[in-house]
N, C-alpha and C positions, 0 to 999 in steps of 0.2 A: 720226739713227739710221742703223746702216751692217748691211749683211746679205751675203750673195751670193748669187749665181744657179749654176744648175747648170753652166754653163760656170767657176762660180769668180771672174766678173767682180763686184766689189765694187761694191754697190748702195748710191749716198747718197741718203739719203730726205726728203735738205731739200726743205721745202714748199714754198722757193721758186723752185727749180727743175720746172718744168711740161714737157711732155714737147715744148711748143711752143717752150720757152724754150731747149731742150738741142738741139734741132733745128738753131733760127739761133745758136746757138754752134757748133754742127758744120759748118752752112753759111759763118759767118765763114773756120771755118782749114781750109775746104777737105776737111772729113772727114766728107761726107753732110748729110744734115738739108735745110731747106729755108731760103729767103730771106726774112727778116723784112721790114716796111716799112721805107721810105729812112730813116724815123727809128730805125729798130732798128740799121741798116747803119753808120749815121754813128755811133751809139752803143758799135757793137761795135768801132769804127775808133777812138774816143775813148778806148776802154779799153786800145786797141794802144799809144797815143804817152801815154798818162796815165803821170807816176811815181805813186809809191807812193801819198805823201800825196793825189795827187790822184785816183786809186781808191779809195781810203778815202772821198772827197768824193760820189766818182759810186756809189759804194757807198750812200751817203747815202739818196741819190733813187732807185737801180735798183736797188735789192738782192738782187731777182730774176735781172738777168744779170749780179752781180757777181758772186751767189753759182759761177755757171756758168762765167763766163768764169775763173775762181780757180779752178775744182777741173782745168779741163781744161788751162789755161795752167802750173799749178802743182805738180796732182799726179801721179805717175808713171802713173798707171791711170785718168787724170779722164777722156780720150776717151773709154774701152770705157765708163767708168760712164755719160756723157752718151747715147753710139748706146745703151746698154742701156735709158735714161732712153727716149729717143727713139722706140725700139720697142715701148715701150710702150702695148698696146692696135691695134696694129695686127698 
């Protein structure tokens, strides 16, 4: 489900992006958020050198920050949606 916010930043409202999850996606490419555990770091680093097929794989199992790494990696406006994700509740 997709909405906006009064700034007009496009709100994606997949459940499995958590505001923790948008956070160390943010903190991967450098665009705020905070540092996930060394296994979240190697994960988010696994999804940097992954081709397709094998995102689709790691998608599989983490579907949570595939969903995240995909909207921010992919879509024109995924970072704002993530830090808006991110800000969420604080």
């Amino acid at each position: 489900m997709t909405g906006t916010t009064a700034s007009g930043v496009r709100m994606h409202s997949d459940p499995h992006i958590t505001q923790t999850i948008a956070a160390h996606v943010l903190f991967h490419l450098g665009r705020g958020g905070w540092a996930g555990s060394t296994f979240v770091q190697k994960l988010l680093q696994t999804f940097d050198v992954a081709d397709a097929p094998n995102r689709l794989q790691l998608a599989a199992g983490f579907p949570d920050y595939a969903a995240a790494y995909e909207l921010a990696k992919y879509t024109p406006d995924g970072v704002a949606v993530l830090q808006a994700r991110a800000d969420t509740d604080h």
